[in-house]
PQR file with spaces between the fields and no chain letter, atoms N, CA, C, O and H, PARSE charges and radii, in Angstrom:
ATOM       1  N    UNK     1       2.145   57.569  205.908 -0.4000 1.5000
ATOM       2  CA   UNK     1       3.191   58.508  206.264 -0.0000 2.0000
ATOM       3  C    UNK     1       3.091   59.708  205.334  0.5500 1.7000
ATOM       4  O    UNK     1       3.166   59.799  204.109 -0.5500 1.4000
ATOM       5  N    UNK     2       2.903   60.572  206.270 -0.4000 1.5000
ATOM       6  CA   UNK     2       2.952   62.260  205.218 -0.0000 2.0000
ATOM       7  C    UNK     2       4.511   62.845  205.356  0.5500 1.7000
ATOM       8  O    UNK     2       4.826   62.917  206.544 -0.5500 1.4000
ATOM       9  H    UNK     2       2.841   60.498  207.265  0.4000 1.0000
ATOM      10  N    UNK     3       5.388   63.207  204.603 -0.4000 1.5000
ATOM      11  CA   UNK     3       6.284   63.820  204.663 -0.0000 2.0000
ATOM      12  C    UNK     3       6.172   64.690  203.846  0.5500 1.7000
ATOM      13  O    UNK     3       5.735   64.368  202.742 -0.5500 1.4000
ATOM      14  H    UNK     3       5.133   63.149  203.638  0.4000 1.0000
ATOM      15  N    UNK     4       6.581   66.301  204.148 -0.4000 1.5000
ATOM      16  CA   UNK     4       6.381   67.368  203.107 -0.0000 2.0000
ATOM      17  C    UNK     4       7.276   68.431  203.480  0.5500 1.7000
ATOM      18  O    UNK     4       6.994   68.869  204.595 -0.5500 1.4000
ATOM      19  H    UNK     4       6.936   66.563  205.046  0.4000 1.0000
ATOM      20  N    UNK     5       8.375   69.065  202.870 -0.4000 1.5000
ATOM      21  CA   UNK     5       8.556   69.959  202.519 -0.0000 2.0000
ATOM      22  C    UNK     5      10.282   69.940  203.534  0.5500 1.7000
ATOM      23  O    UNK     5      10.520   71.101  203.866 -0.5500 1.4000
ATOM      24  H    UNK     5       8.605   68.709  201.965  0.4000 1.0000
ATOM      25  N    UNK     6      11.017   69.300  203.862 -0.4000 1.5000
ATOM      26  CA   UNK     6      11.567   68.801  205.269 -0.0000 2.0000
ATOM      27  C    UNK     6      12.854   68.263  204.251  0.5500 1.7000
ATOM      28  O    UNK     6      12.943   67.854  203.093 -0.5500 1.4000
ATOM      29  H    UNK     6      10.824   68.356  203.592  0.4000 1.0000
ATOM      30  N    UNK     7      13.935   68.558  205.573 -0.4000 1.5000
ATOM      31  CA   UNK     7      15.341   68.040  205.113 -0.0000 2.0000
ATOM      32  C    UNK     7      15.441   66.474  206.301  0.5500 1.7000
ATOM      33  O    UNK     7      15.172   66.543  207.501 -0.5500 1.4000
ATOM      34  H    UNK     7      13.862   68.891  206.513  0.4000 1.0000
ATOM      35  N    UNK     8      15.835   65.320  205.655 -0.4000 1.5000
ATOM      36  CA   UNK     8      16.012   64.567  206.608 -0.0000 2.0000
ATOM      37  C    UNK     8      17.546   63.732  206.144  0.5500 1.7000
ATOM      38  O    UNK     8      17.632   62.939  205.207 -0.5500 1.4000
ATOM      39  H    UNK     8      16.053   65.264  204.681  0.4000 1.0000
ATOM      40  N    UNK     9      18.760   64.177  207.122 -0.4000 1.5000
ATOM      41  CA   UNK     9      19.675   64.297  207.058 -0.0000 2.0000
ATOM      42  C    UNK     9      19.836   62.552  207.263  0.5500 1.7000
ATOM      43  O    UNK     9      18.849   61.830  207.408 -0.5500 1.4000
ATOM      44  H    UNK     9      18.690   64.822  207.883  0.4000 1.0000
ATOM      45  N    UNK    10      21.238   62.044  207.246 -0.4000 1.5000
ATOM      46  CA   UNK    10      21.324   60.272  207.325 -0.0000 2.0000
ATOM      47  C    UNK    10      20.879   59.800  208.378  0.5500 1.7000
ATOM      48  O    UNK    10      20.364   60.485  209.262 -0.5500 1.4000
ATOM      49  H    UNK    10      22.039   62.631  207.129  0.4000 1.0000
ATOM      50  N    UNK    11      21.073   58.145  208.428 -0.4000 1.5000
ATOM      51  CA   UNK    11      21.106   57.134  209.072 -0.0000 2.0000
ATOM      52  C    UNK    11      19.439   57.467  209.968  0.5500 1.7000
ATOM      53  O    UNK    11      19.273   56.816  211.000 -0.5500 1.4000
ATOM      54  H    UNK    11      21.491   57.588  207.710  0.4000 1.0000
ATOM      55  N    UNK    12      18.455   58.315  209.600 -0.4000 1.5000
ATOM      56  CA   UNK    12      17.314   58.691  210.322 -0.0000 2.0000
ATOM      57  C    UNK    12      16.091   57.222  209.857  0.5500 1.7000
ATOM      58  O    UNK    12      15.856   56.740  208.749 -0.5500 1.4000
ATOM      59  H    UNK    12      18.589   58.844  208.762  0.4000 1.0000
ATOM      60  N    UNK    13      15.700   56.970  210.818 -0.4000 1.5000
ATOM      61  CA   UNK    13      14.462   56.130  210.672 -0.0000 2.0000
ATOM      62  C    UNK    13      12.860   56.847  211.254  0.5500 1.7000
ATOM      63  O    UNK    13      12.598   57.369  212.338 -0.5500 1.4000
ATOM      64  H    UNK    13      15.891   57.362  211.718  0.4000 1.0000
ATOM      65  N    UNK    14      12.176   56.662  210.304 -0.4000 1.5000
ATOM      66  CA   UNK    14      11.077   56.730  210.450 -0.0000 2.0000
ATOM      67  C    UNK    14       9.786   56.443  209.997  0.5500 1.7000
ATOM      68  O    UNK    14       9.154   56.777  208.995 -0.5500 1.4000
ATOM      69  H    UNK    14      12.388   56.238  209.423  0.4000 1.0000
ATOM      70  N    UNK    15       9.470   55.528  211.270 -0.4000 1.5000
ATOM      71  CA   UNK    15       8.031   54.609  211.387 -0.0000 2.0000
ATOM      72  C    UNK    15       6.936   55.106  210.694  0.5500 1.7000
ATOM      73  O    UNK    15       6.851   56.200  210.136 -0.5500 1.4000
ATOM      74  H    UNK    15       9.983   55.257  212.084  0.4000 1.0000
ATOM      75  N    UNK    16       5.950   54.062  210.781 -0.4000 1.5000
ATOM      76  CA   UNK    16       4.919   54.393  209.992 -0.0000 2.0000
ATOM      77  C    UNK    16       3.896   55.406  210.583  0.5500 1.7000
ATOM      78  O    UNK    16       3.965   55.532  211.806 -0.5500 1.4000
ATOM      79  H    UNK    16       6.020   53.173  211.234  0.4000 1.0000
ATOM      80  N    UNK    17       3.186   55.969  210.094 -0.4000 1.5000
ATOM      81  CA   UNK    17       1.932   56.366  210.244 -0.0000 2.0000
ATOM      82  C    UNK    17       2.739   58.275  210.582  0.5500 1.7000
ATOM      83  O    UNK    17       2.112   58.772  211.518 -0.5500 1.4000
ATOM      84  H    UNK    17       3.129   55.867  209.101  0.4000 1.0000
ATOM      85  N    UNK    18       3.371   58.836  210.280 -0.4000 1.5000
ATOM      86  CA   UNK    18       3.951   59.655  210.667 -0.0000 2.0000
ATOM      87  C    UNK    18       3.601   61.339  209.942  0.5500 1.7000
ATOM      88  O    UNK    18       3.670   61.535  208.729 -0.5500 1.4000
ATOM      89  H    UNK    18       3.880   58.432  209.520  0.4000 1.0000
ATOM      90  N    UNK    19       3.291   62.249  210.786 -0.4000 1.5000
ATOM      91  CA   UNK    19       3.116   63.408  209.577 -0.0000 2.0000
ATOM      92  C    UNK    19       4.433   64.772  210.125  0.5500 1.7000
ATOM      93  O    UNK    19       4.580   65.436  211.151 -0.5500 1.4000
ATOM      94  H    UNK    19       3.235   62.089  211.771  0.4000 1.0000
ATOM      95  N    UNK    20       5.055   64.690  209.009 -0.4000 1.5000
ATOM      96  CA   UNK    20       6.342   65.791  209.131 -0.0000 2.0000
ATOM      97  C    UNK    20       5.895   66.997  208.161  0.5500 1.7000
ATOM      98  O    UNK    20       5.357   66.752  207.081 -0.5500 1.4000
ATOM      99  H    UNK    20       4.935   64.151  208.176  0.4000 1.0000
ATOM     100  N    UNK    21       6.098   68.079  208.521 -0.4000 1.5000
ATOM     101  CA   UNK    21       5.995   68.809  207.770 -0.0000 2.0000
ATOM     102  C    UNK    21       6.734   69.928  208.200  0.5500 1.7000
ATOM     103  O    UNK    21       6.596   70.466  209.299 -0.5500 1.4000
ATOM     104  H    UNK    21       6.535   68.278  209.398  0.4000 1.0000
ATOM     105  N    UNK    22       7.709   70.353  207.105 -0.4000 1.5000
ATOM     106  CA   UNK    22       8.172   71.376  207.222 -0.0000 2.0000
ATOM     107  C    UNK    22       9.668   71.796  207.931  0.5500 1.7000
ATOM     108  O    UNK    22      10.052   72.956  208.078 -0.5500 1.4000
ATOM     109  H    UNK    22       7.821   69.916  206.213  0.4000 1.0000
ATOM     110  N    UNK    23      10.411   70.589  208.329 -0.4000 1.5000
ATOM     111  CA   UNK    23      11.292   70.295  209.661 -0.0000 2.0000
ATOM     112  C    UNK    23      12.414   69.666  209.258  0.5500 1.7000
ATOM     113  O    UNK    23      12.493   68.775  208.412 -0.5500 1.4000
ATOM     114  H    UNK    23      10.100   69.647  208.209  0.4000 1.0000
ATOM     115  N    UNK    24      13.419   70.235  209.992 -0.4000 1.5000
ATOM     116  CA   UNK    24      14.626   69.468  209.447 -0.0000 2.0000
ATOM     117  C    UNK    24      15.366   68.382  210.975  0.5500 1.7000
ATOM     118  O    UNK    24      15.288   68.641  212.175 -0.5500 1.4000
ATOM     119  H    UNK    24      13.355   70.958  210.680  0.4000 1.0000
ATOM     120  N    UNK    25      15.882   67.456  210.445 -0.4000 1.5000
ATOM     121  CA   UNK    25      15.482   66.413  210.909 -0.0000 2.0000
ATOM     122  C    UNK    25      17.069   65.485  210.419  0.5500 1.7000
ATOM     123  O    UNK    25      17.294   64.699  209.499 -0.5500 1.4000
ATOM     124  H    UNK    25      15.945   67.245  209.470  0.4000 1.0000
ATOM     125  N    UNK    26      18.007   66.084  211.621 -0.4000 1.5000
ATOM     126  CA   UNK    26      19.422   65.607  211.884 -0.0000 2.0000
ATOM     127  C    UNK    26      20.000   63.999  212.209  0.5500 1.7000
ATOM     128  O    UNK    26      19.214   63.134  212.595 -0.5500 1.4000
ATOM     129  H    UNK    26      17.825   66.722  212.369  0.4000 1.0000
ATOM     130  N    UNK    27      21.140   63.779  212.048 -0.4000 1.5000
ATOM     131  CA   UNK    27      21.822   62.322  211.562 -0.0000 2.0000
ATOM     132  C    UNK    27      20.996   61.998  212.912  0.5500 1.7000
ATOM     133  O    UNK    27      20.324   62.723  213.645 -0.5500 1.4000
ATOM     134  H    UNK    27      21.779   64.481  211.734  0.4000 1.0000
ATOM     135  N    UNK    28      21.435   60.082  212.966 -0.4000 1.5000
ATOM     136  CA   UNK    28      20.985   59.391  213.490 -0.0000 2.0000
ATOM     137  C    UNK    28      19.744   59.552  214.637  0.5500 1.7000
ATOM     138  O    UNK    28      19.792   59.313  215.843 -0.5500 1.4000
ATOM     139  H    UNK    28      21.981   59.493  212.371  0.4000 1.0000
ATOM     140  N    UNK    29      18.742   59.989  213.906 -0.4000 1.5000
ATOM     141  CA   UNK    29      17.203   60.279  214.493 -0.0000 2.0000
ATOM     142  C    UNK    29      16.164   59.306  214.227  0.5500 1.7000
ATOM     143  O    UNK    29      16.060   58.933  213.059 -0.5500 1.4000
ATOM     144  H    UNK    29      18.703   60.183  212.926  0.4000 1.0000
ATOM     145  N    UNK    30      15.194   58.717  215.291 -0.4000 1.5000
ATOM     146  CA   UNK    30      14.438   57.679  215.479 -0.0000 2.0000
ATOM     147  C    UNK    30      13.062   57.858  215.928  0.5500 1.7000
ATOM     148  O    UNK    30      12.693   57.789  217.101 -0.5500 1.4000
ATOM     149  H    UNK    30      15.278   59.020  216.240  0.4000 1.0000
ATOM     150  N    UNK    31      12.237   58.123  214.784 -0.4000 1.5000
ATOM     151  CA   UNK    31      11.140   58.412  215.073 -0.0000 2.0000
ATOM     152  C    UNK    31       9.944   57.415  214.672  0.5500 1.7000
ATOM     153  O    UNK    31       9.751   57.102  213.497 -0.5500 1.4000
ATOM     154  H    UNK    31      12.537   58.179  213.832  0.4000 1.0000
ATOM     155  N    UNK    32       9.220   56.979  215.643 -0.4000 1.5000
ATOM     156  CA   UNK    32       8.344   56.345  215.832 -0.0000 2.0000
ATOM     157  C    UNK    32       7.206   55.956  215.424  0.5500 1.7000
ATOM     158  O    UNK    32       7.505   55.990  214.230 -0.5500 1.4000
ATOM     159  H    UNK    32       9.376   57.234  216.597  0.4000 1.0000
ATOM     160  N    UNK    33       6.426   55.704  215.421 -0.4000 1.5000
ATOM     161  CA   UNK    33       4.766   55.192  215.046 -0.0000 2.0000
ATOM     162  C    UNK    33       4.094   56.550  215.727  0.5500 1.7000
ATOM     163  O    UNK    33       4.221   57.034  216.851 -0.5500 1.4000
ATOM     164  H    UNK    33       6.183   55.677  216.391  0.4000 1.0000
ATOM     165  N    UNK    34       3.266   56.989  214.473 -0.4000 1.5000
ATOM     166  CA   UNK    34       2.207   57.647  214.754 -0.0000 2.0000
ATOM     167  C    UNK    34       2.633   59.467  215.398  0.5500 1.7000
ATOM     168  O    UNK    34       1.773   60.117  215.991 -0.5500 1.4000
ATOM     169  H    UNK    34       3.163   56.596  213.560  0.4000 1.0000
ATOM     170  N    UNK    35       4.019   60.019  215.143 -0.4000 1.5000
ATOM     171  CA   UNK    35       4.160   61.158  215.684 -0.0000 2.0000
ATOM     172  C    UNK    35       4.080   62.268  214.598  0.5500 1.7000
ATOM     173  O    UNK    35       4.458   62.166  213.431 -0.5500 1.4000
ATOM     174  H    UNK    35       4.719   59.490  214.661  0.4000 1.0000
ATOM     175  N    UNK    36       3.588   63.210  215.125 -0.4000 1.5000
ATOM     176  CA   UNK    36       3.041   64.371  214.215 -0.0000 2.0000
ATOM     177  C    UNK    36       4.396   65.476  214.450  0.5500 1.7000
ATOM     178  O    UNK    36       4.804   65.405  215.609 -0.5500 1.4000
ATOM     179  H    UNK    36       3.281   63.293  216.073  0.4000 1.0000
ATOM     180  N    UNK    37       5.018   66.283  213.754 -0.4000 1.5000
ATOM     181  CA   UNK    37       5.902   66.662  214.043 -0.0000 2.0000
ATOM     182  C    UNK    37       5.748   68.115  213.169  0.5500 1.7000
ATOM     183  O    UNK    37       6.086   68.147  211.986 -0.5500 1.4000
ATOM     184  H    UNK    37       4.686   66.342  212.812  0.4000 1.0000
ATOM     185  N    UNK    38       5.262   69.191  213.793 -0.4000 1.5000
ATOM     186  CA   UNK    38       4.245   70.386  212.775 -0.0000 2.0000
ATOM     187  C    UNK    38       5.633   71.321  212.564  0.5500 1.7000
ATOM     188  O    UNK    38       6.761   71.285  213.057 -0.5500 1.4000
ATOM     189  H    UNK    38       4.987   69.164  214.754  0.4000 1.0000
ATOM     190  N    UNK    39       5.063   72.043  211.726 -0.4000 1.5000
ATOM     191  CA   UNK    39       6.211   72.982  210.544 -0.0000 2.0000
ATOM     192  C    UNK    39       6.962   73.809  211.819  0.5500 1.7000
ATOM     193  O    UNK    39       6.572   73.936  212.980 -0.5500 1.4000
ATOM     194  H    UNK    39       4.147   72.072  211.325  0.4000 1.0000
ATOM     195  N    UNK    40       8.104   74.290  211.206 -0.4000 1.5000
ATOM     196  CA   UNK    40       9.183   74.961  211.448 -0.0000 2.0000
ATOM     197  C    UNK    40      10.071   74.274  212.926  0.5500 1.7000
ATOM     198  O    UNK    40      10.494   74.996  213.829 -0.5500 1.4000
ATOM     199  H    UNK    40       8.420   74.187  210.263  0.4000 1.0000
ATOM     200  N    UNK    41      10.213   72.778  212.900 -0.4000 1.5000
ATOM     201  CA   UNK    41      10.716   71.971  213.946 -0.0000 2.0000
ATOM     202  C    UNK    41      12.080   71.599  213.554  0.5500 1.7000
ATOM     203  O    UNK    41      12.392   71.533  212.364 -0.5500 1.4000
ATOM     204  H    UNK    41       9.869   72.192  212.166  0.4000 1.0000
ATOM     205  N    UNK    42      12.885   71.360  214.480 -0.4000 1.5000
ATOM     206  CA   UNK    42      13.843   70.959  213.899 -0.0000 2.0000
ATOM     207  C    UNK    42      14.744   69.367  215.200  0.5500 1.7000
ATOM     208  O    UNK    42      15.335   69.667  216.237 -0.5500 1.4000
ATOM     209  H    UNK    42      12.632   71.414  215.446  0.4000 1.0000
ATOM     210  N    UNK    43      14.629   68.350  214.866 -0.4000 1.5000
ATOM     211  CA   UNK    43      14.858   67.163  215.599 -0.0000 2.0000
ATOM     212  C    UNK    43      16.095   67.331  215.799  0.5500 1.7000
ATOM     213  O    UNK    43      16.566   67.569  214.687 -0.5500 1.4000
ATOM     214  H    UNK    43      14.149   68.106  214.023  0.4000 1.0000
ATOM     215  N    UNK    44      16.957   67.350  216.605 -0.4000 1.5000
ATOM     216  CA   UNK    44      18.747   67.526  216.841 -0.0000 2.0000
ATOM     217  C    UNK    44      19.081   65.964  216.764  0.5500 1.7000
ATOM     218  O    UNK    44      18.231   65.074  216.742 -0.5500 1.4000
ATOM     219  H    UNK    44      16.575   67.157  217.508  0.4000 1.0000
ATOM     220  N    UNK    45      20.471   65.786  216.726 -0.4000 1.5000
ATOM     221  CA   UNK    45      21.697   64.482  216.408 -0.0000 2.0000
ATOM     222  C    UNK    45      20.923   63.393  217.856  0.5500 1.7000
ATOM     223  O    UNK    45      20.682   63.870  218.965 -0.5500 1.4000
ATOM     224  H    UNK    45      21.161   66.509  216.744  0.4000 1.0000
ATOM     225  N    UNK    46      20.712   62.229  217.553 -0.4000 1.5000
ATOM     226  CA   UNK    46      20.622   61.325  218.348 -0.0000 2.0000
ATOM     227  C    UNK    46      19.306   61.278  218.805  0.5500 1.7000
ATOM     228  O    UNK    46      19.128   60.279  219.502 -0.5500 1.4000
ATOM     229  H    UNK    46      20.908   61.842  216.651  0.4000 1.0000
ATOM     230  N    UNK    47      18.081   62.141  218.648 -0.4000 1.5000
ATOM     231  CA   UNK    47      16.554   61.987  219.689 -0.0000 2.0000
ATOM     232  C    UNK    47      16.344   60.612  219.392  0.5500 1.7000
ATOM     233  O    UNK    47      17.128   60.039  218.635 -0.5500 1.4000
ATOM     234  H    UNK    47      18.225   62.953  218.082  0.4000 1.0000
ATOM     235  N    UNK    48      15.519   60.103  219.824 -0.4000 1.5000
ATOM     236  CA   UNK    48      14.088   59.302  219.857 -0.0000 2.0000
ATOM     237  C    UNK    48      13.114   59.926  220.350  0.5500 1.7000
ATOM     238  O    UNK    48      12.966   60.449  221.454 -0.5500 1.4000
ATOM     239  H    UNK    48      14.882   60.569  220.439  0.4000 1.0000
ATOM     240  N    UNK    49      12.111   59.798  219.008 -0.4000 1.5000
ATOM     241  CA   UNK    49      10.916   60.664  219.712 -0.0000 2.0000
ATOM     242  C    UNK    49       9.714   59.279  219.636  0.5500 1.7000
ATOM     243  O    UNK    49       9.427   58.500  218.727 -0.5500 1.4000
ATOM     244  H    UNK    49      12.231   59.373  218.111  0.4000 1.0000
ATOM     245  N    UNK    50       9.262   59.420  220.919 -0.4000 1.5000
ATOM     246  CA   UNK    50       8.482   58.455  221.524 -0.0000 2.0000
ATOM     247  C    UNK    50       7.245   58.010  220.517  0.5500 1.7000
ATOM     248  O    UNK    50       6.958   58.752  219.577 -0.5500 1.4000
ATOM     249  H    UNK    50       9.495   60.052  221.658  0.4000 1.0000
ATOM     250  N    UNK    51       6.682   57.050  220.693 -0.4000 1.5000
ATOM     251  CA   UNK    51       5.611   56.920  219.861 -0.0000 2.0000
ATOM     252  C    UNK    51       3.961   57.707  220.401  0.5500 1.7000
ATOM     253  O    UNK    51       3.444   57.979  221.485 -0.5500 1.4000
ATOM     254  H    UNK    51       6.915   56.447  221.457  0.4000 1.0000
ATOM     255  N    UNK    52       3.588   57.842  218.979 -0.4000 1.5000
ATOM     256  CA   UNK    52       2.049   58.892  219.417 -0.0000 2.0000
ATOM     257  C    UNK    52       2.419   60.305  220.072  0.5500 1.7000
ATOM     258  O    UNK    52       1.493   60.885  220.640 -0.5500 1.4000
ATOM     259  H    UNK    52       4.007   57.622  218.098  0.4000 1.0000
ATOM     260  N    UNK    53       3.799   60.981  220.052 -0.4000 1.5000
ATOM     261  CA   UNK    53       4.040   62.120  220.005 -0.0000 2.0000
ATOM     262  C    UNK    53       3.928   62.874  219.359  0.5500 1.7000
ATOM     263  O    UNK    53       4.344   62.800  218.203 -0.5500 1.4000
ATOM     264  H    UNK    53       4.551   60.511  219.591  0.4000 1.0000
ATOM     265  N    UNK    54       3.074   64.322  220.034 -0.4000 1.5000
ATOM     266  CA   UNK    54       2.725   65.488  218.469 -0.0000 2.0000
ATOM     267  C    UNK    54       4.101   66.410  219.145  0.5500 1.7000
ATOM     268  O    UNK    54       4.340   66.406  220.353 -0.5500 1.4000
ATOM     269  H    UNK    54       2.736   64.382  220.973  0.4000 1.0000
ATOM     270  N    UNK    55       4.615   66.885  218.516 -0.4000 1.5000
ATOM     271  CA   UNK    55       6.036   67.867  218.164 -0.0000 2.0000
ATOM     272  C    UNK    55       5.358   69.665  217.552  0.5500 1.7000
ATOM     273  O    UNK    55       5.224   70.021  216.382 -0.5500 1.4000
ATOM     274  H    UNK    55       4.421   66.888  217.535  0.4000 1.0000
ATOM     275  N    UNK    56       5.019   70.562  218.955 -0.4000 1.5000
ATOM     276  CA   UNK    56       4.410   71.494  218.640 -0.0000 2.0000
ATOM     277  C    UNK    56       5.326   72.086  217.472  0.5500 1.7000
ATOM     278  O    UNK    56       6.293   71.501  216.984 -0.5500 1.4000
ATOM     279  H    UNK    56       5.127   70.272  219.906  0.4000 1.0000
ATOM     280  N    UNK    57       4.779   73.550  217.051 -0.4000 1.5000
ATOM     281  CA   UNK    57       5.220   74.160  215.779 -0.0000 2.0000
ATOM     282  C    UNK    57       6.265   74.909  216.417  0.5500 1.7000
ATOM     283  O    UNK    57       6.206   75.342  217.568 -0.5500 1.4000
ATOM     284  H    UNK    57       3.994   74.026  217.447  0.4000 1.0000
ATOM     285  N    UNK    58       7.558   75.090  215.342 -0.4000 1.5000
ATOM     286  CA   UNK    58       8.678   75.484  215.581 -0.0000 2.0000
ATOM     287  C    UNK    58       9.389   75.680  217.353  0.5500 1.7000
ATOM     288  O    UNK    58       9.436   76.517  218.255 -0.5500 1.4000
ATOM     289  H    UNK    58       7.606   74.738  214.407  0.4000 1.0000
ATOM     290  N    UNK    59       9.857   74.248  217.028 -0.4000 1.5000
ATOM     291  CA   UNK    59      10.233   73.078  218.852 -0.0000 2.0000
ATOM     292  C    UNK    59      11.414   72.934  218.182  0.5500 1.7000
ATOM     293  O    UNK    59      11.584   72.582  217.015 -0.5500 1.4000
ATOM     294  H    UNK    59       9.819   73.569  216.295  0.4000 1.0000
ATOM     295  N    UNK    60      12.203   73.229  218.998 -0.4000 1.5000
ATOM     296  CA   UNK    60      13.988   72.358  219.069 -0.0000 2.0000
ATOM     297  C    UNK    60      14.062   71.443  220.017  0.5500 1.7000
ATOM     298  O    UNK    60      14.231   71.753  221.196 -0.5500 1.4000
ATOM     299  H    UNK    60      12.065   73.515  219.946  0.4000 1.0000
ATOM     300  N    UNK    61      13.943   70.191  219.597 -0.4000 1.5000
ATOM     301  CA   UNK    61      14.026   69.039  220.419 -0.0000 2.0000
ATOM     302  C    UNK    61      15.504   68.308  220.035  0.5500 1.7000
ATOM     303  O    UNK    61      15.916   67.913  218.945 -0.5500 1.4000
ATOM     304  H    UNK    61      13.806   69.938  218.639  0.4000 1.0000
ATOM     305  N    UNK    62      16.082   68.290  221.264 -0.4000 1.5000
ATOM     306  CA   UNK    62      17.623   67.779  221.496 -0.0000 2.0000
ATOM     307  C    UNK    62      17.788   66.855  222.781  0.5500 1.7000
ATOM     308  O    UNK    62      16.926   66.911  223.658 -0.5500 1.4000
ATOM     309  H    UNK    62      15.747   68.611  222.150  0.4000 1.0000
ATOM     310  N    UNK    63      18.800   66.071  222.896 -0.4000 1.5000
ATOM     311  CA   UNK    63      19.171   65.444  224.149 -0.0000 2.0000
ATOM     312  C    UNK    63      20.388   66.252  225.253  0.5500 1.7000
ATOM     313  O    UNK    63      20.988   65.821  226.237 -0.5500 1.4000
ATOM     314  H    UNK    63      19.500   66.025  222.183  0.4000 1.0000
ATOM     315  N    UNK    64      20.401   67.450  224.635 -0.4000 1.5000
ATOM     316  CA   UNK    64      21.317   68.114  225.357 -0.0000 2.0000
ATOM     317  C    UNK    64      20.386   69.229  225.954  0.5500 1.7000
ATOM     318  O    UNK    64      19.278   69.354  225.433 -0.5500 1.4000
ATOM     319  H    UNK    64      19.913   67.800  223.835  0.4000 1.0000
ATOM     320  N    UNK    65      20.701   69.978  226.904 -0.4000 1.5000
ATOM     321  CA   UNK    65      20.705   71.092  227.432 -0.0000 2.0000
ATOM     322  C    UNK    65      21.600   72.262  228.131  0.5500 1.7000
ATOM     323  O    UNK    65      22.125   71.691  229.088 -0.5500 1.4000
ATOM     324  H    UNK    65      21.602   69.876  227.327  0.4000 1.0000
ATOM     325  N    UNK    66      21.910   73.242  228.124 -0.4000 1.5000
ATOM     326  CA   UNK    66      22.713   73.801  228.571 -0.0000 2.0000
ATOM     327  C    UNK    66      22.704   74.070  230.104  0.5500 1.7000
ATOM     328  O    UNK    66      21.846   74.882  230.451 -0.5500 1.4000
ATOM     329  H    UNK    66      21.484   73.706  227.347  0.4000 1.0000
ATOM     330  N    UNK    67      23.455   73.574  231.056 -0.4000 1.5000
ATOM     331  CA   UNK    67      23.749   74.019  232.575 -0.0000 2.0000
ATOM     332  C    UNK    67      24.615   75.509  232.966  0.5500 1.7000
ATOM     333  O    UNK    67      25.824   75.625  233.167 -0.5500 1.4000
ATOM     334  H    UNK    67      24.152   72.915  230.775  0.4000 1.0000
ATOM     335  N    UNK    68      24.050   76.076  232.983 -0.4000 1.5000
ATOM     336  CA   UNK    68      24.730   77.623  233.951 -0.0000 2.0000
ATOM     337  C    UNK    68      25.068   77.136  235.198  0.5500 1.7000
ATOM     338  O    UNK    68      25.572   78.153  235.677 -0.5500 1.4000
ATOM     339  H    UNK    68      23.068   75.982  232.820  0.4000 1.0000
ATOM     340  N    UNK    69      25.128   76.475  235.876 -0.4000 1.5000
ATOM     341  CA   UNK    69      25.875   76.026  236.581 -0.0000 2.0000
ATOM     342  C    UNK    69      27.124   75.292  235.994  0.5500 1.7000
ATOM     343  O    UNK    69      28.091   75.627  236.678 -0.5500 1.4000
ATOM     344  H    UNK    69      24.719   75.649  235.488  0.4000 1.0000
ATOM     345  N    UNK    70      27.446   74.543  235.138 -0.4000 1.5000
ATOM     346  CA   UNK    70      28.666   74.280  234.928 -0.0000 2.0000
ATOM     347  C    UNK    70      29.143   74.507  233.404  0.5500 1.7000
ATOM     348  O    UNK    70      29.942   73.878  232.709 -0.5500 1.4000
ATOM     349  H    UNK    70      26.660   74.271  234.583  0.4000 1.0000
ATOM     350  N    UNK    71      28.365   75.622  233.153 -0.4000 1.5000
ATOM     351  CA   UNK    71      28.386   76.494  231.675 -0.0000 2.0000
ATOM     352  C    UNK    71      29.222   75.617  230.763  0.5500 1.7000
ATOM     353  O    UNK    71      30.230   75.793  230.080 -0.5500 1.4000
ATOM     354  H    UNK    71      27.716   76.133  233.717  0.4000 1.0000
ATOM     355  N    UNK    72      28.191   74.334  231.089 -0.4000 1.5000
ATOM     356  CA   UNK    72      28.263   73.360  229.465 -0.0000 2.0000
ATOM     357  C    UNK    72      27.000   73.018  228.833  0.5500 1.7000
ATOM     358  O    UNK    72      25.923   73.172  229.408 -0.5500 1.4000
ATOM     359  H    UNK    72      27.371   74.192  231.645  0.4000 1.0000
ATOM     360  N    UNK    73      27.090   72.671  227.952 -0.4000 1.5000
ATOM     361  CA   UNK    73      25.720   71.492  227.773 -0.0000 2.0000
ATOM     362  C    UNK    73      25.862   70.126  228.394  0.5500 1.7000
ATOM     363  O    UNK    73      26.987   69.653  228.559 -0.5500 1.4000
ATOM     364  H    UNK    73      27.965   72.546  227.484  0.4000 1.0000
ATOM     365  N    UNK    74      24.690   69.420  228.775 -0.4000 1.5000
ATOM     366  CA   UNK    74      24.432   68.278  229.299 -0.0000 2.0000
ATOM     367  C    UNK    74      23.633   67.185  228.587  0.5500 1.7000
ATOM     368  O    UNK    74      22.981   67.684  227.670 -0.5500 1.4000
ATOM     369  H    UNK    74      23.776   69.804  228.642  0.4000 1.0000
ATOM     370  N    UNK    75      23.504   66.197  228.669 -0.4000 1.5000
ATOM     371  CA   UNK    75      23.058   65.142  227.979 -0.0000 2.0000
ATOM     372  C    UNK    75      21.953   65.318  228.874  0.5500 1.7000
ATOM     373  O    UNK    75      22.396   65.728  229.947 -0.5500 1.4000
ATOM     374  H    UNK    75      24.033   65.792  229.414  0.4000 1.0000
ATOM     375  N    UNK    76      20.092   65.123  228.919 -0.4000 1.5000
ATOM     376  CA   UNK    76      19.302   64.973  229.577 -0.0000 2.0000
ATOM     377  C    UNK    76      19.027   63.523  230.104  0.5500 1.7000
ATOM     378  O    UNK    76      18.097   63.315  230.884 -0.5500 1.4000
ATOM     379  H    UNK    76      19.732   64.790  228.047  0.4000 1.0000
C-alpha cells in the first residue's frame, strides 16, 4: 500500500495493495484491493470504490448526483 501526501478523514477502510496519492478521502469510505486513486481526487461520504479500480487525476467521485429535473441531488 502506497499512501502519500492525502487527508483520510474517519471510519475509512482501505485494502491492501492500494496507491493514493495526493486525495482527500471523506468519512465512511471503502476502498478496496488493488485501486489506484491518482493526485488531486477527492472520494465523497459513503463510496465504495470497486476493486482493481484506477481513479483518473483530479475525479470527484460521489454517490450523489444532481437532477435538473427535480433540482435536487440524487443518490445513484
Amino acid at each position: 500500500m502506497n499512501i502519500k501526501n492525502s487527508y483520510i478523514w474517519d471510519k475509512v477502510i482501505i485494502e491492501d495493495n492500494c496507491n493514493i496519492e495526493f486525495t482527500i478521502i471523506t468519512d465512511n469510505v471503502h476502498i478496496k484491493k488493488g485501486v489506484n486513486i491518482q493526485s488531486g481526487s477527492m472520494i465523497s461520504f459513503g463510496v465504495v470504490v470497486k476493486e482493481g479500480v484506477t481513479i483518473p487525476k483530479a475525479s470527484m467521485v460521489s454517490k450523489y448526483t444532481f437532477s435538473s429535473h427535480t433540482l435536487k441531488f440524487e443518490e445513484c
